[in-house]
Structures are given as C-alpha cells and as structure tokens.
N, C-alpha and C positions, 0 to 999 in steps of 0.2 A: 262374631258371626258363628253362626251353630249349622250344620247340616246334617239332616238326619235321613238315615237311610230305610227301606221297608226291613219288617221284620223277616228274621231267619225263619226256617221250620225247626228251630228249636224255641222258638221264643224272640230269640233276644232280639233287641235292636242294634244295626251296625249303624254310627255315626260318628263322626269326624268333627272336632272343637278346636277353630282357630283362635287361641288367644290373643289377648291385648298385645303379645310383642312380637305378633304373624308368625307362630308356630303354632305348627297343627300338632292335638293329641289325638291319638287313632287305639283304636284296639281290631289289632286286625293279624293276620296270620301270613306268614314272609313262607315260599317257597324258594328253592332256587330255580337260577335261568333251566339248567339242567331237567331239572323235574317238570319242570313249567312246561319246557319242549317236548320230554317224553308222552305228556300226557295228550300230546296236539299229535302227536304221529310226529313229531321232527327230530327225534333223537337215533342214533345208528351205530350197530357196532361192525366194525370192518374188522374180517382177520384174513389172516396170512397162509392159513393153515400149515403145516409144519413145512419147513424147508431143511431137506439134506443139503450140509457143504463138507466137501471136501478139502475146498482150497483154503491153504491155512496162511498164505504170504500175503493177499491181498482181501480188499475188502468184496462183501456182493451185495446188492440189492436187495432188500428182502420184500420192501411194500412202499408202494407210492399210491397219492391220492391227489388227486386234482380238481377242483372245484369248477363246476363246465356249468354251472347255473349261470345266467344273466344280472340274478341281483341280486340274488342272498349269498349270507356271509355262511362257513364253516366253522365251527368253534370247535379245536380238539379240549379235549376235557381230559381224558384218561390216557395210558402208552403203557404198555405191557412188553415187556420180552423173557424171554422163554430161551433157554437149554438143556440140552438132555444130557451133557458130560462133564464131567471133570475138568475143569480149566478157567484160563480166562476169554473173555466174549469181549471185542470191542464194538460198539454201538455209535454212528455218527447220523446225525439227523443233519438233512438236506433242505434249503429253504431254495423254493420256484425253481427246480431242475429240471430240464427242458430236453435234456438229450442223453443217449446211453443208452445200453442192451438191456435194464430194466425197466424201460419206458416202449421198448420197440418190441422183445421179444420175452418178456413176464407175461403171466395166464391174469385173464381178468376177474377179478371178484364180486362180488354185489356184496352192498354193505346189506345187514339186515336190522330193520325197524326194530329197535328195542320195543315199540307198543305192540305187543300180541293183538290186538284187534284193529291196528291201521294198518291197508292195503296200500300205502302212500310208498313210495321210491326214493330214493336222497338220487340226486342229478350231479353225477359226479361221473369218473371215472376213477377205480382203483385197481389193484394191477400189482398180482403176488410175483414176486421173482422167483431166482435159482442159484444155485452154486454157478458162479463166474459171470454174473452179468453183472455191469456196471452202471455207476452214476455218473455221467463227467462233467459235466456242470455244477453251475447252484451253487448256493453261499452255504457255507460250514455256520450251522446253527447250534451246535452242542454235541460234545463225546460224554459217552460213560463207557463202562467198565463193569460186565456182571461175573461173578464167578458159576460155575453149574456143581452139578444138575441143580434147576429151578426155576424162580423168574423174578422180576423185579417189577415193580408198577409206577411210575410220578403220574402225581394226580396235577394235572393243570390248570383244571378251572376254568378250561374256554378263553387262555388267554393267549392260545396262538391263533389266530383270526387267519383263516382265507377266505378272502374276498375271491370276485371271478375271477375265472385264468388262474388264481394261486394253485402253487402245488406245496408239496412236502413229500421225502422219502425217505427212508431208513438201512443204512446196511449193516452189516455185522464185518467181522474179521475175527474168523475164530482160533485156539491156537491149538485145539486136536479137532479131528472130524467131527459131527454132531449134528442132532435136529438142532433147528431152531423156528422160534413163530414171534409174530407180534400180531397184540390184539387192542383197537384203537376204540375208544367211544370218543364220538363227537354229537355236537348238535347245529341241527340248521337256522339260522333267523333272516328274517328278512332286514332288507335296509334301513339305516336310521337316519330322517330327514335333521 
C-alpha cells in the first residue's frame, strides 16, 4: 500500500510506504512534545522569584503548583533552583500537598506563556512562598543537595504528569541565610482517550 501526500512549497512530496511486513517508511520531521506545545500557546514557565530565608534549622516552601484544569494534564519538563551563598541547599519536592502555610499564606504567581504571541493562560494555581512557611503533608518525592552561589537545573522531560487536582511543591533548608528561587517549565496537553 502507498499513500501519498500533496506537495510541500518546496516541491517535494510528503508520502508514507507500507511495506510487505506492515511497517511504514516515512520521511518526515519529529518535534518534541515540548516544542509541539510551545508552538500551540501551551507551554509555561512559572518562577518563584527570589525568596529571602533566614531560617536555617527547618525547611520552607518555596513554590507550589496545582493543576485546577477539569481535563488536561501538566507535564513538568524543567526544575531550576538558585542560591545566592556559600553553602549547602537542601531541596525536597512534595507530590499532592494539600495543606501548610505555603499553600494558605505564599503570594500568588501567574505562570507566563513561553509563546510571545499567545494571549492563552495555563489554569492552574501557583503560589511563591517565604522564609518559615511550611508543607505538612504530601508524599516525599525526591531530595537533592546544591552548593551556592548558583543553580542547578534536571531536565525532566514531562515525565511528572499532573493530572487535575494534582499538585507538587518545593522547599529548601538552607544552612546560611540566602536568596533563593526556582524556575519551573512545563507544558499543558489535553486528555488521552
């Protein structure tokens, strides 16, 4: 079976060849999900903007995000964190926390459209903390460990999914005074039947 497709504005023709053993040969051009969403208006970067702590014994809040859509998914992609001192930073990421002074009394953020020309909104709530507000719930998803001054980035890949109602949040514990920030890319997709 042969299918062929109309020609490009360069010429060519894009067509798809199912051989005799039902694989198809294609010449064709792979984006990622990532990119794909950018280009739709769905991709968003949330930050923190800087947070002074003081408190060096416990941990604090720095950024939560919650996914308040009805049917699309949240794909984090990217995770940044940032210090301004000399020391060490511990980092704990929070999976569906539900309760705590940086869900009741952190400042709210608007994620912003990575696509410079979409007027589109991500339907979320996210929500910068402060020096001494806490997480008390939520399942322990992962620590690390950054030294400063700097920052650190893992690249995820969209492979922490929040569906609706999900959250995720971040605190630090740091062991001198210091800024700190975290700056998050995700993207949105809609459901998969």
């Amino acid at each position: 079976m042969r299918i062929e497709g109309k020609s490009s504005s360069s010429g060519n023709i894009n067509e798809l060849e199912i051989g005799s053993t039902g694989r198809a040969s294609v010449d064709a051009v792979a984006i990622s999900q990532r990119l794909h969403s950018a280009h739709h208006g769905d991709a968003y970067w949330i930050h923190s903007h800087y947070v002074s702590l003081t408190t060096t014994g416990s941990f604090s809040g720095i950024m939560y995000l919650k996914n308040t859509h009805s049917e699309n998914n949240v794909h984090l992609s990217t995770v940044r964190t940032c210090c301004s001192e000399i020391g060490a930073f511990k980092w704990q990421a929070i999976k569906n926390p539900t309760a705590g002074t940086l869900i009741t009394g952190g400042t709210s953020v608007t994620p912003v459209n990575s696509n410079f020309t979409s007027n589109r909104d991500m339907t979320a709530t996210a929500i910068k903390g402060a020096d001494g507000l806490d997480i008390t719930d939520g399942e322990m998803m992962g620590t690390w460990t950054d030294g400063g001054p700097g920052h650190s980035v893992s690249e995820i890949d969209g492979t922490i999914i929040l569906g609706p109602g999900d959250s995720i949040a971040i605190e630090c514990q740091p062991s001198v005074a210091t800024d700190v920030c975290t700056t998050w890319q995700v993207w949105v997709e809609g459901p998969h039947v």
